[in-house]
C-alpha positions in Angstrom: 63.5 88.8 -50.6 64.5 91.0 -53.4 62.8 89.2 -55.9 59.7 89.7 -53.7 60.2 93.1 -53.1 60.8 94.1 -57.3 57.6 91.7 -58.0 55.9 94.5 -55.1 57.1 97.5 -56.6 56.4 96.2 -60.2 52.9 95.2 -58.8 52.4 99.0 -57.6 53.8 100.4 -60.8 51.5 98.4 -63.0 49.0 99.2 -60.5 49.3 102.8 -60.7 49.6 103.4 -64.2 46.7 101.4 -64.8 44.8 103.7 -62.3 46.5 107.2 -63.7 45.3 105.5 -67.1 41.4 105.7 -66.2 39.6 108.2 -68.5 37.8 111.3 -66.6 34.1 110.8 -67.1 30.7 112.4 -67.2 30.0 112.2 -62.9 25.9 112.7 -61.9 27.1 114.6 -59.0 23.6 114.9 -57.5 20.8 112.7 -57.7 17.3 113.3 -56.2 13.7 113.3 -56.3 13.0 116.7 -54.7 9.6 115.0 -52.9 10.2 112.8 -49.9 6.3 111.2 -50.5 4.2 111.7 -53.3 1.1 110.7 -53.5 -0.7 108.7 -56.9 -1.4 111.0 -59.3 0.9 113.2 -58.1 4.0 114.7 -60.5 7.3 113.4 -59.6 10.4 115.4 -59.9 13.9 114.0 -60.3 17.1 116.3 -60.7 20.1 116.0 -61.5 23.2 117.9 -61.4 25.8 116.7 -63.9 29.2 117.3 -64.6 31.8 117.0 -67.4 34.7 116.1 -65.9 37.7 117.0 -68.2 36.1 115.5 -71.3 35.7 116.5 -74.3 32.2 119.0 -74.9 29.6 116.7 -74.8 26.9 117.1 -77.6 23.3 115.6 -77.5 23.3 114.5 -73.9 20.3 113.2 -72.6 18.6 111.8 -69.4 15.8 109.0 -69.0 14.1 108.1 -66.4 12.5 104.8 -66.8 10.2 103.3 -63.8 9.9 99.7 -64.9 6.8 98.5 -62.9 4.8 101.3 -64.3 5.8 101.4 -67.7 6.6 105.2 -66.7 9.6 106.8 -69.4 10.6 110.1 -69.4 13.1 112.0 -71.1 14.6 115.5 -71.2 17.5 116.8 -73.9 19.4 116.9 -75.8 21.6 119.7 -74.7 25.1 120.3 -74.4 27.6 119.8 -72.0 31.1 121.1 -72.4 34.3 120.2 -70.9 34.8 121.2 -66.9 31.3 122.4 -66.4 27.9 121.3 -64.4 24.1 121.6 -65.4 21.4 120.5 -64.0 18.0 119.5 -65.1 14.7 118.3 -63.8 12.6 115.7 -65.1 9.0 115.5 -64.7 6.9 112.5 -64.5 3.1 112.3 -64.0 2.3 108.8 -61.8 -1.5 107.3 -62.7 -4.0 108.2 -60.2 -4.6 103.9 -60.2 -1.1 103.1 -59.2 -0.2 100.5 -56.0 1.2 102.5 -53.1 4.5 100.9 -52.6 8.5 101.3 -53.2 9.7 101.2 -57.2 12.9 100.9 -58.9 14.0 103.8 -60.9 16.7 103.7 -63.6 18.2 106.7 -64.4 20.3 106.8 -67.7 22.5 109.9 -68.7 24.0 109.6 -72.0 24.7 110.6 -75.6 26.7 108.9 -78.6 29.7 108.5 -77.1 29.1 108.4 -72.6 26.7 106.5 -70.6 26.1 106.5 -67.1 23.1 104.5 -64.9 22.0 105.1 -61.6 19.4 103.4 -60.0 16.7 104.5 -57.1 14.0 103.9 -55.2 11.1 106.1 -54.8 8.2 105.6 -52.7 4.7 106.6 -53.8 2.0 107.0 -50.9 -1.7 106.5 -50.9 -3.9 109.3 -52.2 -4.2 111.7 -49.5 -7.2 113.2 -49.7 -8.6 115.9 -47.3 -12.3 117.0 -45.9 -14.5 119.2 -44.4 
């Protein structure tokens, strides 16, 4: 039983230290495309509210948004992000008037030389509404 029971509290203490040993990281604290429904040929707008949490400044960060069935890739940066602090930025991509109506994968990368994070999201993209008289 004791054996068990250092083997348990070793386990924990390995456990923990490994956990406590985790580096703080760049977080995308919010991400969003601000329409529920666009249309084709409609601008789409992502934002993003990122944070630097406890690393060091962050030079040249950028963020890419890469649509993969529509060969859509958009970037925005670099800018700067220092230590303990949030920004946030838009991105702005114009979908072809001759694009499918349907659900597409987004990938969203944040990075510079040193950081990376991906996210990944759909976004649906309606029929052309159009209205008349």
């Amino acid at each position: 039983m004791r054996k068990i029971l250092g083997l348990m509290i070793i386990g924990l203490l390995i456990s923990t230290s490994l956990v406590m040993a985790l580096p703080k990281s760049m977080n995308v604290a919010k991400l969003r495309f601000l329409d529920e429904q666009i249309s084709v040929g409609d601008e789409l707008i992502a934002s993003f509210n990122l944070e630097n949490d406890d690393l060091p400044n962050m030079k040249n960060v950028k963020v890419t948004v890469l649509i993969y069935d529509l060969n859509l890739r958009k970037r925005v940066g670099p800018f700067d992000l220092n230590r303990n602090k949030e920004v946030t930025r838009k991105v702005l991509i114009d979908v072809p008037s001759d694009t499918d109506p349907g659900y597409y994968a987004a990938r969203v990368t944040v990075s510079n030389d040193d950081y990376r994070r991906v996210k990944h999201r759909f976004v649906y993209i309606g029929p052309r509404i159009v209205f008349t008289r």
